[in-house]
C-alpha positions as CSV (number, residue, x, y, z in Angstrom):
1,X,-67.5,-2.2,-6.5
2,X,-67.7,-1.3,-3.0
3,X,-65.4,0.8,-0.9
4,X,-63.6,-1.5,1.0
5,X,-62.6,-3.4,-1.8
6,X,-61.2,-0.8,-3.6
7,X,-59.0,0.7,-0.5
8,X,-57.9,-3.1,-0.3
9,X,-57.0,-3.0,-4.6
10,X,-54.9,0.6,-3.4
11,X,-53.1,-0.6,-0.7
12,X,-52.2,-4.0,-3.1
13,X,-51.3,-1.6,-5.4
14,X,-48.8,0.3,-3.1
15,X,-46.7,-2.6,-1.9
16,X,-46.5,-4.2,-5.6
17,X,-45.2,-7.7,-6.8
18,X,-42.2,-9.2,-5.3
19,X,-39.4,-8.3,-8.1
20,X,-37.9,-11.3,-9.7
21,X,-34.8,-10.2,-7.5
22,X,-36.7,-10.5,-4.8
23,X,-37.7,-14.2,-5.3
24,X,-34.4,-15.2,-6.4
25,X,-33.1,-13.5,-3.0
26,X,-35.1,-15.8,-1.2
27,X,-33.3,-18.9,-2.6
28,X,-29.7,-17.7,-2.3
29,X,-27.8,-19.3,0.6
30,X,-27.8,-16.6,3.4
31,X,-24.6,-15.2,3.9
32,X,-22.8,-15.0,7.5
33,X,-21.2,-11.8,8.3
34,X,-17.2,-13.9,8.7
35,X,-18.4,-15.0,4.9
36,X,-19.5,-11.6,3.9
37,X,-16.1,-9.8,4.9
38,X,-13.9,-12.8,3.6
39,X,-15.9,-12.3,0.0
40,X,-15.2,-8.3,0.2
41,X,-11.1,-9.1,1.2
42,X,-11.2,-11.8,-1.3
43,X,-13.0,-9.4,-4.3
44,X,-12.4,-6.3,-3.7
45,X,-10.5,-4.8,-7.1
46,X,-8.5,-1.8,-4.5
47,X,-7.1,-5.2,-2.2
48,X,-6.4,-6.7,-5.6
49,X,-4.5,-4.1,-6.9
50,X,-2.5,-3.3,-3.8
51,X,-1.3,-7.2,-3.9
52,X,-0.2,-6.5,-7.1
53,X,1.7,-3.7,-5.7
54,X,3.3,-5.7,-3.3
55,X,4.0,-8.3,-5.8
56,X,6.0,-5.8,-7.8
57,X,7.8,-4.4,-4.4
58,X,8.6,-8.0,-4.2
59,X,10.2,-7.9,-7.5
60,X,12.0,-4.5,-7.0
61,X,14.0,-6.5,-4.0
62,X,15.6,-9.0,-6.8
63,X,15.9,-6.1,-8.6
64,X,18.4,-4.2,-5.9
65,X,20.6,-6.9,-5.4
66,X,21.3,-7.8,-9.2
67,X,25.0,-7.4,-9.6
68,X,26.5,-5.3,-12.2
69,X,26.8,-6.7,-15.7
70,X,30.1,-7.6,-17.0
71,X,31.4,-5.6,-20.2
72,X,33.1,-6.9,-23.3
73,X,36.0,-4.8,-24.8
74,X,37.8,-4.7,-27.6
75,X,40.2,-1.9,-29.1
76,X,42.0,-1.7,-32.5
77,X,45.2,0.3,-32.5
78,X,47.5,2.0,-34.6
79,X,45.5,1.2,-37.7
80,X,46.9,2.3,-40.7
81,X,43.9,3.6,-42.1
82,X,40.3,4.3,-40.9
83,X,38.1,0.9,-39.7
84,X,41.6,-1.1,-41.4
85,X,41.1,-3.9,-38.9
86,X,43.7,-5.8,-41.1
87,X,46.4,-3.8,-40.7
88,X,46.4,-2.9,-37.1
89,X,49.2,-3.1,-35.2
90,X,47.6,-3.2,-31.8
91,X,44.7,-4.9,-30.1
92,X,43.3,-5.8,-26.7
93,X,40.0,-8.0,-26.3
94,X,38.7,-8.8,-22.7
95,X,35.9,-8.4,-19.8
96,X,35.5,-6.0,-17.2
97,X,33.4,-5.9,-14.2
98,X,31.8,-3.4,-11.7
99,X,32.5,-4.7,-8.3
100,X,30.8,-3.2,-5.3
101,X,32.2,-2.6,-2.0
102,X,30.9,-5.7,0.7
103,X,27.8,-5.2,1.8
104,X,26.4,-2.4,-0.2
105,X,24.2,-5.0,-2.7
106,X,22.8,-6.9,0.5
107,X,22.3,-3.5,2.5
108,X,20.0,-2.6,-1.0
109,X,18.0,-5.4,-0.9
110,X,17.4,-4.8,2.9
111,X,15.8,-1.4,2.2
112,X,13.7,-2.6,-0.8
113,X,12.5,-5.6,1.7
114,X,11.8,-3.2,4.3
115,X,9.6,-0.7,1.2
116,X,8.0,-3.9,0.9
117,X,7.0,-4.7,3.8
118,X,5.5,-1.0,4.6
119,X,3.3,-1.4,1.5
120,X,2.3,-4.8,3.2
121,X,1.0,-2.9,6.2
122,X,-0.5,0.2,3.9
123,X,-2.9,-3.6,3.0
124,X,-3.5,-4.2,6.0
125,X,-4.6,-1.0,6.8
126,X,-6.9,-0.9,3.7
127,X,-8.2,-4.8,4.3
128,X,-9.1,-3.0,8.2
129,X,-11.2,-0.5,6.4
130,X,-12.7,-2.7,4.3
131,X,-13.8,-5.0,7.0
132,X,-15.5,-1.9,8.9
133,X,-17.1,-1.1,5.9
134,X,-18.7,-4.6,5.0
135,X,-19.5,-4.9,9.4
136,X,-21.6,-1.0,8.8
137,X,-23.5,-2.7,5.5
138,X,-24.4,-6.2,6.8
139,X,-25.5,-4.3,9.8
140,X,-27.3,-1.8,7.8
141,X,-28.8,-4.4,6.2
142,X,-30.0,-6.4,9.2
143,X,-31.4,-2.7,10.4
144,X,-33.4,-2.4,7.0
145,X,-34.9,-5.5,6.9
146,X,-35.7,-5.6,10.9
147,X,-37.8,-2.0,9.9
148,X,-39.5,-3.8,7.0
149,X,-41.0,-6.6,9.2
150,X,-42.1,-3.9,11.6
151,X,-43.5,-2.2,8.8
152,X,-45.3,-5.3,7.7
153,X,-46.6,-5.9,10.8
154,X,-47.9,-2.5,11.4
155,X,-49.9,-2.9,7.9
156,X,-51.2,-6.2,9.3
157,X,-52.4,-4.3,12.1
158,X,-53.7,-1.4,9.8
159,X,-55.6,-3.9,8.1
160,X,-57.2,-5.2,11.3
161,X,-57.8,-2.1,12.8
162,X,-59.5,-1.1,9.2
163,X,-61.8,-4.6,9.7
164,X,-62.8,-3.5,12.9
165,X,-63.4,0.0,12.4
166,X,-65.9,-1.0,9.4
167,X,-67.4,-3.8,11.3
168,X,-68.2,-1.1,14.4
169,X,-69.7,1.3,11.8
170,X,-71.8,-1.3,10.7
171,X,-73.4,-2.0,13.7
172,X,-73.6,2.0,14.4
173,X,-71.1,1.7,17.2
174,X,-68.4,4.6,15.7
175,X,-68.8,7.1,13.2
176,X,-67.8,6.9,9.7
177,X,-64.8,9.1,10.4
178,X,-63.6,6.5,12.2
179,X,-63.0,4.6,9.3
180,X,-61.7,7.4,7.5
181,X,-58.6,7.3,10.0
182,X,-58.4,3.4,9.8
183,X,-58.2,3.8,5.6
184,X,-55.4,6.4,6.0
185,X,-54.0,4.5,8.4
186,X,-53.4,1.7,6.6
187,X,-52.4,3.5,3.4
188,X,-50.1,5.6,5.6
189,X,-48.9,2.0,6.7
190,X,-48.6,0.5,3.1
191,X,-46.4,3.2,2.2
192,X,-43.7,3.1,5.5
193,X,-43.5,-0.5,3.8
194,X,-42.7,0.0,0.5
195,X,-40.1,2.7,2.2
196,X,-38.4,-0.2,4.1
197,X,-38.8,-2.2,1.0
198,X,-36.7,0.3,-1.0
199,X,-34.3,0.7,2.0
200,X,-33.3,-2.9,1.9
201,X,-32.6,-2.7,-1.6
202,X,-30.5,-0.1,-1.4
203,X,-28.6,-2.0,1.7
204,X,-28.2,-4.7,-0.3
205,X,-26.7,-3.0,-3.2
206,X,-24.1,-1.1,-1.2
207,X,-23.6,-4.9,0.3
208,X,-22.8,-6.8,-2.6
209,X,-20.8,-3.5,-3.9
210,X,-18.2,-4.0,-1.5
211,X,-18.0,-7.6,-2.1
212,X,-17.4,-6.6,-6.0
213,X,-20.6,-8.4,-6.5
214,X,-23.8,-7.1,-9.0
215,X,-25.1,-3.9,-7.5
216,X,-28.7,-6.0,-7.8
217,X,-27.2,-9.6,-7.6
218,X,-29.9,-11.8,-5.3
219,X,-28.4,-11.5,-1.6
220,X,-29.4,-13.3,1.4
221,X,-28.1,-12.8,5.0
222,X,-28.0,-14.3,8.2
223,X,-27.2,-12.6,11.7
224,X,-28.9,-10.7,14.6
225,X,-28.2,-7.2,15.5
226,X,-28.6,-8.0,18.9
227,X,-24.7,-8.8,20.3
228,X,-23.8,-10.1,23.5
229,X,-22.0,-7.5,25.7
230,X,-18.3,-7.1,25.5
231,X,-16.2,-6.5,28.8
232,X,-13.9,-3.3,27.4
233,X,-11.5,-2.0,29.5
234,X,-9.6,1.5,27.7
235,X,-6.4,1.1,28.6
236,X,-5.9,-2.5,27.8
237,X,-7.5,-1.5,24.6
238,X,-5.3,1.4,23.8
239,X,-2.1,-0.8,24.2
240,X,-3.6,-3.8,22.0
241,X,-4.0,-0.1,19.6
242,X,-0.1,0.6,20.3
243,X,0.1,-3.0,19.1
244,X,-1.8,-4.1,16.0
245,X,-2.3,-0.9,14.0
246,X,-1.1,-1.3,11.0
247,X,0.0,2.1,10.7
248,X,2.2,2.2,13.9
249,X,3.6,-1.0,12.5
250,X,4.5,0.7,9.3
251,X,5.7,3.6,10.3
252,X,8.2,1.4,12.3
253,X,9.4,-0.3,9.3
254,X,9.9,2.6,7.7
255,X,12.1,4.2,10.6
256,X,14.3,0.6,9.9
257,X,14.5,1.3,6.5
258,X,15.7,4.8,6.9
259,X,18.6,3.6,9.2
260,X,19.2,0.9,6.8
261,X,19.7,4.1,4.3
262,X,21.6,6.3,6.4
263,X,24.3,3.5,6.8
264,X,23.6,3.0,2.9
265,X,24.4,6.6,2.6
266,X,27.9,6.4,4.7
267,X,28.8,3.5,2.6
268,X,29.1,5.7,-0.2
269,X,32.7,6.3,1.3
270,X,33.7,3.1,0.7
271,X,34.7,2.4,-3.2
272,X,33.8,0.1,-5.4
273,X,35.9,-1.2,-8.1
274,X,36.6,-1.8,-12.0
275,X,38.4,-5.1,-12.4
276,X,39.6,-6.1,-16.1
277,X,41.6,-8.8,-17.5
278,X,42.5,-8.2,-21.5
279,X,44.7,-10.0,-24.2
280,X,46.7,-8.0,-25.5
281,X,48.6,-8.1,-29.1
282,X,51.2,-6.1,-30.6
283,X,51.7,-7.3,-33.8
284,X,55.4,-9.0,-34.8
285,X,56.0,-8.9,-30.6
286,X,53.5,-11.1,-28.9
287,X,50.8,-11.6,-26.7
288,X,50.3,-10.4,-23.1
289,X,47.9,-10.1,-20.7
290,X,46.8,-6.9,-19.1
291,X,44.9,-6.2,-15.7
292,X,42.9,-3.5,-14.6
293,X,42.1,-2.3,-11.4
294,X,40.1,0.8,-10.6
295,X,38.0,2.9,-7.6
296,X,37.4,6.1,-6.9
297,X,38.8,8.2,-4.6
298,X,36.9,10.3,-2.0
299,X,38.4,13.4,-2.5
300,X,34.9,15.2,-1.5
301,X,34.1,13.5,1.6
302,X,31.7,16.1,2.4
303,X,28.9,15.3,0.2
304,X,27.6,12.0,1.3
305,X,26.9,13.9,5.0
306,X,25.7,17.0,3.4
307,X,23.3,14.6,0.8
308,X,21.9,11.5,1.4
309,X,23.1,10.9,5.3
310,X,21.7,14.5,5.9
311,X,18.6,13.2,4.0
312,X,17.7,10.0,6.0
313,X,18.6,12.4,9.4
314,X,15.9,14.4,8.4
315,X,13.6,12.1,7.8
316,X,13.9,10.2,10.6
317,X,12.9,13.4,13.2
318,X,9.6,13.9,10.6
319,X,8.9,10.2,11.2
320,X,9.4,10.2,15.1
321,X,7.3,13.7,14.8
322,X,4.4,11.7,12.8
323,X,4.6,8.6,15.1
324,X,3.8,10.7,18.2
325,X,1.1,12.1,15.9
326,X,-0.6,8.9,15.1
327,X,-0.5,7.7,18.6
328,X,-2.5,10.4,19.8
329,X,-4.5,10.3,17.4
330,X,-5.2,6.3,17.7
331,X,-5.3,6.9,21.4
332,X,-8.7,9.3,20.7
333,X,-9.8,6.9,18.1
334,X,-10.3,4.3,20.6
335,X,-11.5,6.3,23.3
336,X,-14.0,7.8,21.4
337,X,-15.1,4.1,19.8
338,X,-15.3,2.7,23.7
339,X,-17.1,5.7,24.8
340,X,-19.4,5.0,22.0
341,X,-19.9,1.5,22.6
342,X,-20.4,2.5,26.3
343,X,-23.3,4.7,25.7
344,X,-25.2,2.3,22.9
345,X,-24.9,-0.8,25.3
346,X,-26.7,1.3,28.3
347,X,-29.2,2.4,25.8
348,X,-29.9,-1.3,24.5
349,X,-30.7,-1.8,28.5
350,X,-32.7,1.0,29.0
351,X,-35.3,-0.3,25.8
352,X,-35.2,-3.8,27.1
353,X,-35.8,-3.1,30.9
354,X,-38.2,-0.6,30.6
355,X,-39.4,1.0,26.8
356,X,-40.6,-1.7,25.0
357,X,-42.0,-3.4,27.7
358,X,-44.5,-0.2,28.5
359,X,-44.7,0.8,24.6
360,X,-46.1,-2.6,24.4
361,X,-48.3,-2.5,27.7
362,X,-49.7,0.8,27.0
363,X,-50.8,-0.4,23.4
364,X,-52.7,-3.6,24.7
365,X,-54.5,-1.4,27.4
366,X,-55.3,1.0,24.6
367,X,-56.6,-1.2,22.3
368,X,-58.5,-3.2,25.0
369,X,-60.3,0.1,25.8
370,X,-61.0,0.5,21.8
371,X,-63.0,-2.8,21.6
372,X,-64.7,-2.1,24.6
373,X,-65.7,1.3,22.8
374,X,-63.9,3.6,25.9
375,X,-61.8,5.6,23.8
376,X,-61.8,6.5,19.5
377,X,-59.5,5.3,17.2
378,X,-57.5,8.1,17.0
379,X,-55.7,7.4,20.6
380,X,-55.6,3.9,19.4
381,X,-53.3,4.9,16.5
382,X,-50.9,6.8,18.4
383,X,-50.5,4.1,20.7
384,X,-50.0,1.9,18.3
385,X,-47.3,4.5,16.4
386,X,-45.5,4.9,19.8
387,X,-44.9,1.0,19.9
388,X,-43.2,0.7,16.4
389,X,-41.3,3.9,17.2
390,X,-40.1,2.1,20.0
391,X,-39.5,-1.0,18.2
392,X,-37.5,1.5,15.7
393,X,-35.7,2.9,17.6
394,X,-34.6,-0.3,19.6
395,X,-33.6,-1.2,16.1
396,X,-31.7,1.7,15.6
397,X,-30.1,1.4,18.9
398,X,-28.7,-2.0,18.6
399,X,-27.1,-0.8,14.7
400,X,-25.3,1.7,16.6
401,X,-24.2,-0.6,19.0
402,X,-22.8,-3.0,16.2
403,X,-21.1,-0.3,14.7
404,X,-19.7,1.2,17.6
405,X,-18.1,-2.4,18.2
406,X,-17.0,-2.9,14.7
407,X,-15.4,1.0,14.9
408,X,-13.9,-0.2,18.0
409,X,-12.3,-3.2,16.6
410,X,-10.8,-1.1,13.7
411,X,-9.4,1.2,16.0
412,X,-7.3,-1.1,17.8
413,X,-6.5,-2.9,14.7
414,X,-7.5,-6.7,15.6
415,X,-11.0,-8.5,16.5
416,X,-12.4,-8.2,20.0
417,X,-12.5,-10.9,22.3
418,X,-16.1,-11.9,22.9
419,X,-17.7,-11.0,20.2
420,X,-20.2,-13.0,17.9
421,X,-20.7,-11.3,14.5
C-alpha cells in the first residue's frame, strides 16, 4: 500500500463515523432560539417547582382568612356521683364562637397575597436567568458548530494542499519535505475537527440540559450569530432597569406587605370576642338561655409597639437600605452590559471592514505565489492558519456580541427593542 493512501486511511481514521446521534440530529426539526427558551421556561424542574411554590402561597391566602371554628359545649353539674349523667342537677349545652375584630381576617389575607406575589417575582427573576442561560448555550452552540465548518474547510484545504504538494514532488518541482509539512498539515487539520466535533457535542448537551431534555437527545438548531445592531442609549436603559427588574418589583411588594403588617400589628389593640349562646337546665326549675360575651382587655398596651410594630419598623429601614443597594447595583449591571455590547459591536466592524477582507487577500496572494513555485509551503500554511484565525476569531467576536446583548437584556429585565434572536 502506498503512502498516500495510508495518510488518507489515518486522517479517515481521526474524524470517525458520524454517531447514530449524529444522524438522527440531522433529521430533528431545527429549533429557533424563541422555541428553545420557551422549551427551557416550559421544562425546567427549578421553574416547576417554584410554581408549585406559588401554588401553595396561593393556598396559604385561603388559609389566613379562614374564620375561626365554632365550639360545642356541654357541662354536667352538681352530679351526685362521678360521670352520674342521670342524676345531675345541672346542665348547659350550646356553641361558641371566636369573633375577630373588623378587618383583621381581610388585612391577613392581604399580607399572604402580598407573600405571594413576592414569590411570583422571585419566578420571574429565575425564568430571567434561565432565559440568559439558554441565549449563552444556543449561542454557544451556533459558535461550535460555525468553528467545525471552518475546521472542515481547513481539512478540505489540507487535503488539497497535500494533492498538490505530492503532485509538485512528482514532477521534482519541491522537495519531499514539502510533503512532509502538507501530511502534518492535514493531520494537524483532521484533529482541530474532531475538536470542534467534540465541542458541539458538548454545546448541545448543556443545550438540551437546560431544556430538561436527554443530555445526548438528537438536537437541531437554527439561527445566525451575526445580529443586527441595536441603538442603546444608557440612561433610557437604566430606567427600563428601575422598571422591569423583578427584584426592584419584589422588594416593593414586600415593603407593602410590611405596612400591611405594621397596621396588622396595631390592630392587635383592638379585641376580638367570645360570643356563646347555651340552654341551660336546672332540674325541677326550668330551662333558660344563657349568653356569653367576652374580649380581652389591653391592660399592656406596650407590647404590640415594643413587638411586632417595632418588628415591621425595623424591617422596613433594612428594606429601604437593600433597595438603594440593588439599584446601584442594577445601575452597574447595565452599564457594564452596554459597555460590553459597545466594545463587541466596534469589534464585529473592525473584522468586517478590514480583517477578514486582508486575512483573505493575503492567503490568495500567497497561495498564488505557491503554484507559481515563488515561495515553499511553509509560508503557505501560515497564511492559510492566519485566515481561519481570523475567521475564529470573527466567530468568537460575534458570540460575545450575542451574549453581551442577551446580558444586557437580563439586566434591564425585559427584551430589547430591535433585536432578532
Amino acid at each position: 500500500m502506498k503512502k498516500p493512501t495510508l495518510i488518507l486511511l489515518f486522517i479517515l481514521m481521526l474524524l470517525g463515523p458520524l454517531s447514530s446521534q449524529d444522524v438522527r440530529s440531522k433529521n430533528e426539526t431545527p429549533l429557533t432560539l424563541n422555541q428553545c427558551i420557551q422549551k427551557a421556561l416550559q421544562n425546567n424542574p427549578l421553574i416547576l417547582s417554584s410554581y408549585q411554590q406559588y401554588e401553595a402561597a396561593l393556598a396559604r391566602v385561603n388559609q389566613a382568612k379562614a374564620f375561626a371554628q365554632p365550639s360545642v359545649n356541654w357541662d354536667s353539674d352538681l352530679q351526685p356521683r362521678l360521670f352520674d349523667f342521670t342524676g345531675t342537677g345541672e346542665w348547659y349545652f350550646g356553641l361558641s364562637q371566636s369573633i375577630e375584630f373588623p378587618g383583621k381576617r381581610s388585612l391577613r389575607g392581604k399580607i399572604a397575597l402580598k407573600e405571594s406575589k413576592e414569590l411570583m417575582r422571585e419566578i420571574d427573576q429565575l425564568e430571567l436567568d434561565i432565559t440568559f442561560q439558554v441565549k449563552e448555550a444556543f449561542y454557544r452552540l451556533l459558535l461550535a458548530q460555525e468553528k467545525q465548518k471552518y475546521a472542515e474547510e481547513n481539512l478540505s484545504l489540507s487535503r488539497d494542499f497535500l494533492d498538490k504538494a505530492r503532485l509538485k514532488y512528482e514532477t521534482g518541482d519541491t522537495a519531499q519535505v514539502e510533503v512532509l509539512r502538507a501530511q502534518v498539515e492535514a493531520s494537524r487539520a483532521a484533529t482541530n475537527l474532531r475538536q470542534a466535533a467534540n465541542e458541539v457535542r458538548l454545546a448541545k448537551a448543556y443545550l438540551n440540559y437546560l431544556m430538561a431534555r436527554r443530555k445526548y437527545a438528537p438536537l437541531n438548531i437554527t439561527g445566525k450569530l451575526r445580529k443586527k445592531p441595536v441603538s442603546l442609549d444608557l440612561e433610557e436603559l437604566k430606567e427600563r432597569a428601575f422598571n422591569f427588574r423583578p427584584e426592584l418589583r419584589r422588594n416593593q411588594l414586600a415593603q407593602e406587605r410590611l405596612d400591611l403588617q405594621k397596621k396588622q400589628a396595631y390592630m392587635n389593640y383592638l379585641p376580638d370576642f367570645d360570643l356563646g349562646v347555651n340552654r341551660h337546665k336546672v332540674m325541677g326549675e326550668g330551662e333558660w338561655w344563657d349568653v356569653t360575651l367576652s374580649f380581652p382587655i389591653p391592660l399592656f398596651f406596650w407590647q404590640p409597639a415594643k413587638g411586632e410594630v417595632a418588628e415591621a419598623q425595623a424591617t422596613l429601614r433594612s428594606l429601604n437600605r437593600e433597595n438603594q443597594h440593588l439599584e446601584n447595583t442594577i445601575s452597574l449591571e447595565v452599564e457594564e452590559a452596554y459597555m460590553n455590547a459597545q466594545s463587541t459591536e466596534n469589534q464585529i466592524l473592525l473584522f468586517e471592514d478590514e480583517i477578514l477582507s486582508q486575512a483573505e487577500e493575503v492567503y490568495q496572494m500567497f497561495l498564488f505565489s505557491y503554484q507559481e513555485g515563488e515561495i515553499e509551503g511553509i509560508e503557505l500554511i501560515d497564511a492559510r492558519r492566519t485566515l481561519l484565525e481570523a475567521r475564529t476569531s470573527y466567530a468568537d467576536v460575534l458570540y460575545n456580541y450575542g451574549v453581551a446583548l442577551a446580558a444586557l437584556e437580563k439586566s434591564i429585565g425585559t427584551s430589547l427593542e430591535g433585536e432578532q434572536p
